[in-house]
N, C-alpha and C positions, 0 to 999 in steps of 0.2 A: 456578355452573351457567351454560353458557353457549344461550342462546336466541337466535331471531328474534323482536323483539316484534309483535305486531299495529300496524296503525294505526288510530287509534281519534278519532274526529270526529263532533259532531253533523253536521245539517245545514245549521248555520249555518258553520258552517268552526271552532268550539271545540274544544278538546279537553278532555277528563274531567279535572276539578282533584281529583274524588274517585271512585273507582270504589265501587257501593253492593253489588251483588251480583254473585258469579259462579255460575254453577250450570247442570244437565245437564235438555233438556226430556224429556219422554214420547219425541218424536223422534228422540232420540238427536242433540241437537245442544247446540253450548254455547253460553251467553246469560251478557252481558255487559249490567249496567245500571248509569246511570248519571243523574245529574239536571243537564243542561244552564242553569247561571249563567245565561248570554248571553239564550237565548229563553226560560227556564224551562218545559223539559218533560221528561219522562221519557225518556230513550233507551233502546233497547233494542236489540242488536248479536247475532244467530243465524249460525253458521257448523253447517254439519254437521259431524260429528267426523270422517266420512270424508274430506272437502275437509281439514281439519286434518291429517290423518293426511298426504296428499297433500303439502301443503304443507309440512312440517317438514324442517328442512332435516338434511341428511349430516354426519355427524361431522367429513367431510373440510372442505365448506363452512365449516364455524366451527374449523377448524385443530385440533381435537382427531383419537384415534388410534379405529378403530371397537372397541367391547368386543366379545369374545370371548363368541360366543352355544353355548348349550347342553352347555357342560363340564360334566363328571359334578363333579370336583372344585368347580365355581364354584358347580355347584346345591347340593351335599353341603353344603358353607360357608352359603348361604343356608338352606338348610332348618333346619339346626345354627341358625345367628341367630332363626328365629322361633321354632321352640324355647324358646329362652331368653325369648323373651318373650310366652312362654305362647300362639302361634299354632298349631292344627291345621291340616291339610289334613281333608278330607272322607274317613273310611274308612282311617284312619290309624292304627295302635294307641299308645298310651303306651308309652316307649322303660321 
């Protein structure tokens, strides 16, 4: 999978030698913690997921081809895979 990573620094100029949690606020943002070696403190990194959204880069940027959004056939095949692993949609009957 190919990504842009964040950059990720206390305030001391460290970087994370362990990342402890990742996870989504009430806000709708995502939080990044971490326990700074150097000064010994808790960091704690909030981006809104909208900025994230914003930020993520193009298929083209990281040299891959863009996928093919909303073919009947590409949904059909997904739908078909959760299926099989026992996934409903909401209002769906048993095949």
């Amino acid at each position: 999978m190919k990504f842009r990573p964040f950059s990720l620094c206390c305030e001391c100029g460290l970087v994370p030698t362990r990342i402890r949690q990742v996870g989504l606020s009430v806000e709708h943002q995502l939080v990044i913690h971490w326990w700074c070696v150097g000064c010994r403190k808790a960091v704690f990194v909030v981006k809104d997921l909208a900025e994230c959204w914003e930020e993520s880069p193009s298929p083209e940027e990281l040299g891959l081809a863009a996928a093919p959004v909303n073919e009947p056939a590409t949904q059909a095949a997904d739908a078909s895979f959760l299926r099989s692993m026992g996934i409903r949609f909401p209002g769906t009957l048993e095949p």
